[in-house]
N, C-alpha and C positions, 0 to 999 in steps of 0.2 A: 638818772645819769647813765648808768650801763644800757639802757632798751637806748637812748642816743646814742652812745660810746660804738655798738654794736651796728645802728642799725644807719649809722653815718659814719663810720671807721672813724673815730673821731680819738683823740690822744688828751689827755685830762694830764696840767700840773696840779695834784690834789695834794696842800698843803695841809698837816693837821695835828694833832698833840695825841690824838684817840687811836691807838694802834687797835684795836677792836674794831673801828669802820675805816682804819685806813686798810684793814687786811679785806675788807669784803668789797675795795672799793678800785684795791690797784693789783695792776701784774706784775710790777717791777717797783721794786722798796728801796728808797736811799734816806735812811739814817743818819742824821744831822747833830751834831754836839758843837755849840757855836759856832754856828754857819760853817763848820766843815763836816762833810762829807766821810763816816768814818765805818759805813757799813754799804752795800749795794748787791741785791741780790732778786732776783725774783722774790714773788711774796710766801710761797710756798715754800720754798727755799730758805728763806729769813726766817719766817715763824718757827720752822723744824730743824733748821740748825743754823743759829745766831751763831757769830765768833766773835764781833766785840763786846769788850765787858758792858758797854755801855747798851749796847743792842739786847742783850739776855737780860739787865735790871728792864729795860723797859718792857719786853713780852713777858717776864716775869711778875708783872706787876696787872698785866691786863684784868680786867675783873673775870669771873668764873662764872655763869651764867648759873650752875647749881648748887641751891641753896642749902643741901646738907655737904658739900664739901666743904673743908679744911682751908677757908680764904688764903689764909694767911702761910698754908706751908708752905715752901720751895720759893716765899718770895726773898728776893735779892734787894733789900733798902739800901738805898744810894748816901752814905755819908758825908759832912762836906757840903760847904754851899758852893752854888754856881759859882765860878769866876765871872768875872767883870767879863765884854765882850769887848769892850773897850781895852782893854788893858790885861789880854789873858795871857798864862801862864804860859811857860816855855817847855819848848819838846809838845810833848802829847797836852792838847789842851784838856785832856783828860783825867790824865795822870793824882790830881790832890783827891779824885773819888773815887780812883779805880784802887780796891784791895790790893790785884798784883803789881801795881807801878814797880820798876824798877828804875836804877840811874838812867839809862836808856831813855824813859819814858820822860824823864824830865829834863833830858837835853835836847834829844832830837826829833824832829816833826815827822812823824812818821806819814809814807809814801801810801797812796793807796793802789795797794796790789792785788793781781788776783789769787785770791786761796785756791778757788777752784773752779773749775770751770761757769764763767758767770756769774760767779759769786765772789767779790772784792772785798779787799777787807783793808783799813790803815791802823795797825796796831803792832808794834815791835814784838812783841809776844805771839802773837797768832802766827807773823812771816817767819820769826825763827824757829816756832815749833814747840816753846817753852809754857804757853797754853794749851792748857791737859782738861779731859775729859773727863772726871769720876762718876762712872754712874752706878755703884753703889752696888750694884748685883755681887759683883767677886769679890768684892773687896780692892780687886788691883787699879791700879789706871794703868785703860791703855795706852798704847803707843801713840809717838806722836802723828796727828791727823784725823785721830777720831772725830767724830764728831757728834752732836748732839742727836738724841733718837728719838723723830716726833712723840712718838708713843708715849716715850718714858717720858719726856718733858710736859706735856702736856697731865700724865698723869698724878706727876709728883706739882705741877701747877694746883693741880685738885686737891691735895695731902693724902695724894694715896700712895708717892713711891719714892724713894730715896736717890735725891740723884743732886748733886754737887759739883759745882764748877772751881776745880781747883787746880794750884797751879805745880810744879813738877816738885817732887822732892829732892834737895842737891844730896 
C-alpha cells in the first residue's frame, strides 16, 4: 500500500481499530468516538501529543512490542460502556468514560477546534485550557498548553516513567 501510495501519489481512506498499523500506515489521523470526529492531527503529532482523553486511552493502550517491559503501566482503561450510537448521550458523546467530564461536557457538543497549529481537537477541556499535563518529573503541573512529550510517553507506555494525565487542581 505505501510503494502504491508513493509511487502513484495515491490518497488512502484507511479505516481501522489497530492504532499500531494505522500509525505506520497514515500521515494524517482523525480520531473517531461515535462517528464523530473528536481528534485530528498528523500522525506524528497525535502519537506524541494526543489531547483528547479519548485519543491518549487509545495510544495508551497500543501493545509494546518489548517483552520485558511493564505492559501494563501508564495504561489509561476506559470505564463505562459504549453508549448507544443510536441514542447517544448529550453534550460530549464522551463525557460517561472520560475521568475529567465536567457539566460542560454533558451539555454541550463540543466544536472541533484547532489547538494548535494542525492539530484539532473537540473537547471543552483541552479549548479552555483546564486539561493539564503532569508529567511527574517536578512534581508540578505545568502551565496551561503543555503538552504531552513523546519520549516520556512512550516511555512511561513501557513502565519505565511516571507520567499522568491530569486534570487542574481548583
Amino acid at each position: 500500500m505505501k510503494e502504491l501510495q508513493e509511487k502513484f501519489s495515491l490518497t488512502y481512506l484507511f479505516i481501522a481499530h489497530d492504532l499500531a498499523v494505522v500509525r505506520h500506515v497514515s500521515d494524517r489521523i482523525a480520531v473517531m468516538y461515535l462517528g464523530k470526529i473528536v481528534e485530528l492531527a498528523e500522525a506524528d503529532e497525535l502519537y506524541h501529543h494526543p489531547r483528547h482523553p479519548y485519543a491518549q486511552a487509545l495510544i495508551s493502550a497500543v501493545p509494546v512490542a518489548d517483552p520485558t517491559a511493564k505492559a501494563m503501566a501508564g495504561r489509561e482503561a476506559l470505564t463505562g460502556d459504549v453508549p448507544s450510537p443510536i441514542n447517544p448521550p448529550s453534550g460530549c458523546h464522551f463525557h460517561p468514560r472520560c475521568r475529567f467530564a465536567k457539566d460542560i461536557c454533558r451539555q454541550e457538543v463540543p466544536i472541533l477546534h484547532e489547538a494548535s497549529p494542525g492539530h484539532h481537537v473537540a473537547c471543552h477541556l483541552v479549548e479552555s485550557g483546564e486539561l493539564l499535563v503532569d508529567q511527574g518529573s517536578t512534581g508540578e503541573t505545568p502551565a496551561s498548553g503543555t503538552e504531552l512529550d513523546g519520549d516520556k510517553l512512550n516511555e512511561a507506555m513501557r513502565g519505565n516513567a511516571d507520567l499522568k494525565i491530569e486534570p487542574p487542581v481548583a
